[in-house]
N, C-alpha and C positions, 0 to 999 in steps of 0.2 A: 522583283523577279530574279534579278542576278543571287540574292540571297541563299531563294528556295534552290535554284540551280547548284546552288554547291553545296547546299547542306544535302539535296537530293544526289547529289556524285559522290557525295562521303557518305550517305548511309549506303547507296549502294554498292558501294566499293567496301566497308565493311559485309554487310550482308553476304556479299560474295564468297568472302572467306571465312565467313564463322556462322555462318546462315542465323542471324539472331533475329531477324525482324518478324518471323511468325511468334515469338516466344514474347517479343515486346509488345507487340499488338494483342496477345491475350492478356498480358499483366495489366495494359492498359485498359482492359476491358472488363478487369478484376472490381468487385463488387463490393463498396466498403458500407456498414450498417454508420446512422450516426446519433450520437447522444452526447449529452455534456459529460459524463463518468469516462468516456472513453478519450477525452482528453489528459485524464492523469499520467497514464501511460507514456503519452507523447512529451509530457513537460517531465516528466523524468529521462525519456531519451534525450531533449535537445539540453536538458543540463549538465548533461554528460557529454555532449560536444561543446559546451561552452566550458569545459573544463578541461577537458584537451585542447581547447584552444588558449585557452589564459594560463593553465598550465606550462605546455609548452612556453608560450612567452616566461614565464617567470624560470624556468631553468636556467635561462643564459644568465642570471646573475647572480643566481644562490649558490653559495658554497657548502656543502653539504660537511663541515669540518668543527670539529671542537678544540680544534686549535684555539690556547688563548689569546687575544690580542686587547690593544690598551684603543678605546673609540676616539677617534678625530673626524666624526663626520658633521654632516650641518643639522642635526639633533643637538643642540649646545647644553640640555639638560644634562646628559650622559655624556660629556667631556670629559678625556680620563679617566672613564671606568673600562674597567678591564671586564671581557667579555669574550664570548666563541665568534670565530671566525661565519658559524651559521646565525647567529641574532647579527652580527655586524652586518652580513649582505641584507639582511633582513630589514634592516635600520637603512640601507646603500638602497633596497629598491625603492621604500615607502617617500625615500626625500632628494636621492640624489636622479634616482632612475625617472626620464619623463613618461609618465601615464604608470611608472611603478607601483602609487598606491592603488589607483583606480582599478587594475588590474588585479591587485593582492584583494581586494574588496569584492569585487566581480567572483571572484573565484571561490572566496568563503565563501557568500552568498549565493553562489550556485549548488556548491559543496550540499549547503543546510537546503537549498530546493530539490534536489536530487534525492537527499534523503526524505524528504516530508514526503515528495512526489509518490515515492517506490512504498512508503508504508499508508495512505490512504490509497493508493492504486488498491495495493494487496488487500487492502479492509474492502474494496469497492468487490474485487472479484470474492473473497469469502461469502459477505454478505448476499452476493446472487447469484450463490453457488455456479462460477463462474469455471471453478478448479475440476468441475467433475468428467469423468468420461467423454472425449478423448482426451481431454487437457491436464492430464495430472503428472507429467513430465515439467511444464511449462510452470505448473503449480512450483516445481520444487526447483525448476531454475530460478526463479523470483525469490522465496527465501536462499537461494545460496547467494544470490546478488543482493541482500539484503543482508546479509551475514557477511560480505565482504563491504559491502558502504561502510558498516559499521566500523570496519578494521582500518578500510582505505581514509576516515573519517579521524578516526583517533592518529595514525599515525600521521595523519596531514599538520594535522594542530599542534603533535608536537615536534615539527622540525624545527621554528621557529629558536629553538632553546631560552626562550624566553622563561621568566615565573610562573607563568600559566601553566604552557605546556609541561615546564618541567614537575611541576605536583601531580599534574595527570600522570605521567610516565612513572612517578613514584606509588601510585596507587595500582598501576598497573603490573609493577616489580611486587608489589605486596601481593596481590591476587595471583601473582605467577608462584610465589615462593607458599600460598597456603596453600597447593598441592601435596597432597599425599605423597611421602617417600619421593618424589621427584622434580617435587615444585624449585630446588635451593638449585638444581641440576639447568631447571629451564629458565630461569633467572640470569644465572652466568652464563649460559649458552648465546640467549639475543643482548644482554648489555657488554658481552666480553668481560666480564669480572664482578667485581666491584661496584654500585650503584653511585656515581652515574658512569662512571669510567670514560671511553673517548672511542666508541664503536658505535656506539647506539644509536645516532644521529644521520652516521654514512650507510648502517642497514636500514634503517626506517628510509631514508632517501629511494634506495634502490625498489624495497617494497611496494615504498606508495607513487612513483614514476614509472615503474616497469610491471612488477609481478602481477601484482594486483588490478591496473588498468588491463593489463590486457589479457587477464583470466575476465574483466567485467565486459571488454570489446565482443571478447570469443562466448561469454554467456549473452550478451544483448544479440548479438547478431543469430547466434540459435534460436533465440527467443522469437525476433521476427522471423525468424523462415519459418517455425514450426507453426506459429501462427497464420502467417500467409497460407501453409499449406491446409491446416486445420479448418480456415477461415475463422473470421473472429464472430464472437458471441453477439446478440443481438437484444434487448430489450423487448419484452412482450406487446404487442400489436398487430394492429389487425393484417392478415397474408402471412404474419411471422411464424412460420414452421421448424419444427429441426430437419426440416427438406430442401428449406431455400434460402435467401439471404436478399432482405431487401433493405435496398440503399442508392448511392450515389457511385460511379464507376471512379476507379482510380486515376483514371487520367478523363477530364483536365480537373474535375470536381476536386477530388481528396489531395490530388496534388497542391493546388492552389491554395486551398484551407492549410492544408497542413504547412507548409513554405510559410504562407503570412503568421504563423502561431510562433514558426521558429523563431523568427525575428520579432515578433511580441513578446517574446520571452525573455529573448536576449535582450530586448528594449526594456521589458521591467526589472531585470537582473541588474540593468547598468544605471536605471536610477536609482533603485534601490541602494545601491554600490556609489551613489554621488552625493545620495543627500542624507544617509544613516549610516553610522559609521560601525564596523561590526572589528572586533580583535586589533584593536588597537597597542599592539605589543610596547611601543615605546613607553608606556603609562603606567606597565606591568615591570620594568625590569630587565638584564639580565638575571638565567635562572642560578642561584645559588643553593644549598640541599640544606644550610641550617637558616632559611626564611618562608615563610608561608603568605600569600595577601589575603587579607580579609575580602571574604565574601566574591568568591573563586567560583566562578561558574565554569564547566564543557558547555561543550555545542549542547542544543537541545537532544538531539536523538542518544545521547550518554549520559542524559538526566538519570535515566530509571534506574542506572548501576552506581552510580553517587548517591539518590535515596536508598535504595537498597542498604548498600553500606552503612549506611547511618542509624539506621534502624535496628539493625541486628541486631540481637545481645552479645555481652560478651561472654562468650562460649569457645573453652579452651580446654583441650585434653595432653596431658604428659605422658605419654607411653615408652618406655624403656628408651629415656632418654630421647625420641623424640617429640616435638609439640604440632598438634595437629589444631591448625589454626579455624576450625569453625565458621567462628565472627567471622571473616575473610571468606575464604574459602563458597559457602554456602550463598549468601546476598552476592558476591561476582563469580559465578556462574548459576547457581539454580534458577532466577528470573528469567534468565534469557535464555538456558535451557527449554526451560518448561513451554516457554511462549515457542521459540522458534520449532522445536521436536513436536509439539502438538498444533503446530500447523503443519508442517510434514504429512505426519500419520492421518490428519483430520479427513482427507480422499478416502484415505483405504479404510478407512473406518467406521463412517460413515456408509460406503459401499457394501461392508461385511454387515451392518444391521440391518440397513433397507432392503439389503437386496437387490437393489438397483444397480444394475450395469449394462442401462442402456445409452447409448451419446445423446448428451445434452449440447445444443448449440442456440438454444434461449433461453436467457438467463431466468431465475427468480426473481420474483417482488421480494422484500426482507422479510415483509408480512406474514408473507407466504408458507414460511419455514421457522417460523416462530424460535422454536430450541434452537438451531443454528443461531440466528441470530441474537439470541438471549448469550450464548455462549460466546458469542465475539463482543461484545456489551461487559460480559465483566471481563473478560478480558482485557479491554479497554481502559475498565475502570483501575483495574488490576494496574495495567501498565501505568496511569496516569497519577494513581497517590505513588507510586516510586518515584515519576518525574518529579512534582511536586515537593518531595520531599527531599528531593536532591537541592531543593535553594530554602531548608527549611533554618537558616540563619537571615537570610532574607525575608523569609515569610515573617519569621519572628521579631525582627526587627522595624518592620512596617507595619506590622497591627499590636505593636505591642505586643506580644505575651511572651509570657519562656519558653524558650529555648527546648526546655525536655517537656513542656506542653505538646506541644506540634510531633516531637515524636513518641508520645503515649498516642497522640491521638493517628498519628502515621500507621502505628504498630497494629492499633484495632481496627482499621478503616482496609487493611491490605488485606486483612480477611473476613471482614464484614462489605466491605464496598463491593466487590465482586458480588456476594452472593444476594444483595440487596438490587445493584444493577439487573442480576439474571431474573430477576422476578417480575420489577418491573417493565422489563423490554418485553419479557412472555407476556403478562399479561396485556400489554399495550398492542403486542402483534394479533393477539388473537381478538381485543378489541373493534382492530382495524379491521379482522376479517368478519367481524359482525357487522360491520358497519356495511361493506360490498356484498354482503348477504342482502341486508337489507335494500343496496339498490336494485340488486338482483328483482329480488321479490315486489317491490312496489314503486321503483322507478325515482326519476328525480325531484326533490321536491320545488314546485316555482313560486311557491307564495303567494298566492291565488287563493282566496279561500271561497267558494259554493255555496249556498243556501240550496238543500233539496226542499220538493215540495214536501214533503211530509216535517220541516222545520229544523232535519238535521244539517249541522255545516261540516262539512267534509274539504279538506286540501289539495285541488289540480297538483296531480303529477302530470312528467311528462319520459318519457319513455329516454332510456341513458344513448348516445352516441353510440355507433357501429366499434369506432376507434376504442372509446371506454369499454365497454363489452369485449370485448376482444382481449383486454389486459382484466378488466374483474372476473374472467373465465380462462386465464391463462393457468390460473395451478395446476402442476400437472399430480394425476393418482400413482401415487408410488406401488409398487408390486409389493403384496402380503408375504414375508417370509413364513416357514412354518412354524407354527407354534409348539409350546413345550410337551402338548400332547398331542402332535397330530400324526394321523398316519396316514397311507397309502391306500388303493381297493382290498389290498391283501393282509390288513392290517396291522404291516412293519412300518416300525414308527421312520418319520424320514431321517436322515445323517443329519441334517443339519440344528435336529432337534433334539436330539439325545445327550442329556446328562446337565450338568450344572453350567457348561458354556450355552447351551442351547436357551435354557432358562433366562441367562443374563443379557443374551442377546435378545431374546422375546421384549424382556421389561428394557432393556434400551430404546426398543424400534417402537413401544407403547410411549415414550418419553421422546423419542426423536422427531414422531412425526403425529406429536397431538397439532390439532388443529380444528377447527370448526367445519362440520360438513357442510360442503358448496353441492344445496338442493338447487333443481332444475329453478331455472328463471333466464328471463330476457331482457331485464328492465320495463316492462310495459307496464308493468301496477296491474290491476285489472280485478284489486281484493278490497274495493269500497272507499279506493282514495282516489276520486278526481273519478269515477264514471268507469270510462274506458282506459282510462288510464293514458291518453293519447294527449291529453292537453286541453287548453280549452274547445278546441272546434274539431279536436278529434283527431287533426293532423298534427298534432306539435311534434319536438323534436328535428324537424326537418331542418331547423335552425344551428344543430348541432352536427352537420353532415359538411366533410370539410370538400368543398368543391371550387376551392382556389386554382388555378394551372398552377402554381407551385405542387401543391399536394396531386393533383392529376400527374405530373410529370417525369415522376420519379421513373430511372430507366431500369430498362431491364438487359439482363444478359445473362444466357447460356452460361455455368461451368460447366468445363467438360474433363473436372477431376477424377480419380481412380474411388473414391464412393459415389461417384453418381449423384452428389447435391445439387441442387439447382441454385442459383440467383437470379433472383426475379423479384420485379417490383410491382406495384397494384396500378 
């Protein structure tokens, strides 16, 4: 009692002077949808505070300097070798600092969660067109924090100055300098001279501790307000409208879940970080610029731009005097151009063909949208022969075969794999929608099989769940743009159809939005399989009707935002 007493004199005594207690009692009252996809998001947030936190710790004893010094630490292997000042503290955290390694380990491995997290997040929202109307701000703060992981990811790995990192750094001086007419200009700007010179290691410090975390603090924290304000997307079922949001309230439900997931994360991060051992710098070296280590990996997510490299031809042009490096140039940046710029535009693009720009606040099945999802599929695949092909001296040396095997076969596969992928994922989605055609139309099968009197044997259905109907009837019918020859009652043809954009847009929106027509059904059967289609005694199904008090209980609540959506539970 004395407790509640004074936590109740301290909110009221805040209250008083900042009146917040009506604004916390609605957030608390705030209505959260839940699914397992909707967890990626959150393990990408809480990796990012387990990285400001193990970060932070690891600052107080890195020296960010390329000062050389001769090593006398308790590493006995590296006695006497002359090294920077930044691999020494490096060597000082992992052995002399207590919890130094565990902490350097913790933090790689949060590093590579944070990034896996943020790129099947983003595969999670493309695939159920997650990004569209209102949400296409949110879309593109996700690839800019996507596009900064990547940055804050490579300049992480290479502070160390170790072997490792410094080959990355030297591939990345290469890809600066095959810029056109300005490439040799952005090279000596971020190394200070000369590769590798003595700047490189105090900028990358600053970048990947300051700039860039707190452009990624200032994009996450946008990211959930616009959300909270948006509310978040919902999975297809039954009550699920883009009018309401049915789910669990934010306090004490989502709170409590979400709380125990942080610290499961951070619980998996730190075994992960005890019993596998990730960048093991002492094994690698100090870095020196005339040595290379066999069979040199980056982190996973800067696979694609190592295959890439690898693959290219070598393609070099001499023009009065200067040489425009191609090879370079084209494989470190066009992959990740193309990926990241056509995720960007993929909203507005999509919105110019369909015609659609109504808000969407329930997500798609993949199924459902077939070419979407064919198109993120070779995409995939796209991106994953580059990964792959970034360890293809590894691949080659574990199955046997040569070396320039693996990249003839890298070279055909980067633009065969894609267009192989898009075909199959199409036809597999529009399969699937044959398949919920079919429940539609004749119901579930039970395995039951009938003798009628006249000696035919027919197989009991049973009519599909309220819940499942509800999601096999969730596609929603996208609005007709006009076509290449349509016109008005006055017969001027409409703006949006005239001339050869018109045309391309017509045969897109035929190509965007094939799909199998979803004819009237309920799942009852009722066309010669099982009778009535109801089951054996005419009543089935009922079995399928979820009337647990869990599923009864789900709460409900009022929003009372500036569109007018509801949150409401069944």
């Amino acid at each position: 009692m004395a407790t509640e007493r004074a936590l109740e004199g301290v909110g009221g005594w805040l209250d008083d002077r900042f009146r917040g207690a009506k604004s916390f009692r609605t957030a608390f009252k705030k209505i959260f949808p839940d699914h397992w996809t909707f967890l990626l998001g959150e393990i990408a947030l809480y990796s990012f505070i387990i990285l400001l936190l193990t970060g932070t710790f690891l600052t107080f004893w890195f020296q960010p300097s390329m000062t050389g010094v001769v090593y006398h630490g308790s590493y006995k292997a590296l006695d006497g070798v002359r090294m920077s000042q930044a691999y020494e503290s490096t060597l000082g955290i992992s052995f002399d600092v207590r919890g130094g390694l565990l902490m350097r380990q913790i933090h790689h491995w949060a590093a590579d969660l944070f990034m896996a997290a943020i790129l099947v997040h983003m595969l999670r929202i493309f695939f159920t067109g997650a990004y569209r109307k209102p949400r296409e701000v949110n879309w593109l703060i996700g690839i800019t924090m996507l596009t900064l992981g990547l940055l804050e990811g490579l300049f992480g790995y290479s502070l160390p100055d170790d072997l490792l990192s410094g080959a990355g750094l030297r591939i990345l001086e290469g890809v600066l300098q095959s810029i056109p007419l300005v490439g040799t200009y952005l090279a000596f700007f971020l190394f200070g001279g000369a590769f590798p010179g003595h700047d490189i290691v105090p900028r990358l410090y600053i970048l990947h501790v300051l700039l860039i975390p707190g452009l990624l603090l200032a994009l996450i924290t946008a990211h959930l307000f616009i959300m909270w304000h948006q509310k978040h997307t919902q999975m297809p079922g039954k009550g699920r409208t883009n009018q309401n949001v049915v789910g669990a309230p934010f306090y004490p439900y989502f709170m409590a879940k979400t709380g125990a997931f942080f610290f499961f994360t951070f619980a998996a991060t730190a075994v992960a970080s005890t019993f596998a051992q990730i960048n093991p710098v002492w094994l690698y070296g100090p870095y020196t610029p005339v040595a290379m280590s066999a069979g040199s990996q980056p982190d996973f997510y800067m696979g694609f731009l190592e295959g890439s490299l690898r693959i290219m031809v070598p393609w070099e042009w001499n023009v009065a005097g200067h040489t425009f490096s191609f090879n370079v140039f084209i494989p470190g940046l066009l992959p990740l151009g193309l990926i990241l710029t056509g995720a960007a535009l993929w909203p507005f693009l999509e919105q110019w063909i369909t015609g659609d720009k109504r808000e969407h606040h329930v997500n798609d099945r993949p199924r459902n949208a077939p070419t979407r999802t064919a198109i993120g599929m070779a995409s995939v695949t796209f991106y994953g022969v580059l990964w792959l092909e970034g360890a293809n001296d590894l691949v080659a040396e574990h199955l046997d075969i040569s070396l320039y095997t693996t990249t003839r076969i890298a070279q055909v596969a980067t633009f065969v794999g894609p267009v192989i992928a898009y075909i199959l994922t199409k036809r597999i989605c529009l399969g699937l929608q044959r398949k919920d055609q079919h429940l539609l139309e004749h119901g579930v099968e039970t395995g039951i099989i009938r003798q009628l009197p006249n000696g035919e044997f027919i197989e009991v259905t049973r009519p599909v769940s309220e819940d499942a109907l509800a999601v096999l009837t969730s596609r929603p019918q996208l609005p007709s743009p006009p076509g290449p020859d349509s016109v008005d009652e006055n017969g001027i043809p409409a703006p949006a159809s005239r001339g050869a954009l018109g045309k391309v847009r017509a045969g897109l929106n035929t190509v965007l939005t094939e799909s199998i027509e979803l004819t009237s059904g309920d799942g009852h059967g009722g066309d010669g399989h099982g009778g009535d289609g109801h089951g054996e005694d005419g009543h089935g199904g009922e079995e399928d009707r979820d009337t647990s008090p869990a599923r009864q209980g789900i709460l409900a609540h009022h929003d009372d935002d500036d569109d007018g959506a509801r949150d409401a539970g069944t």
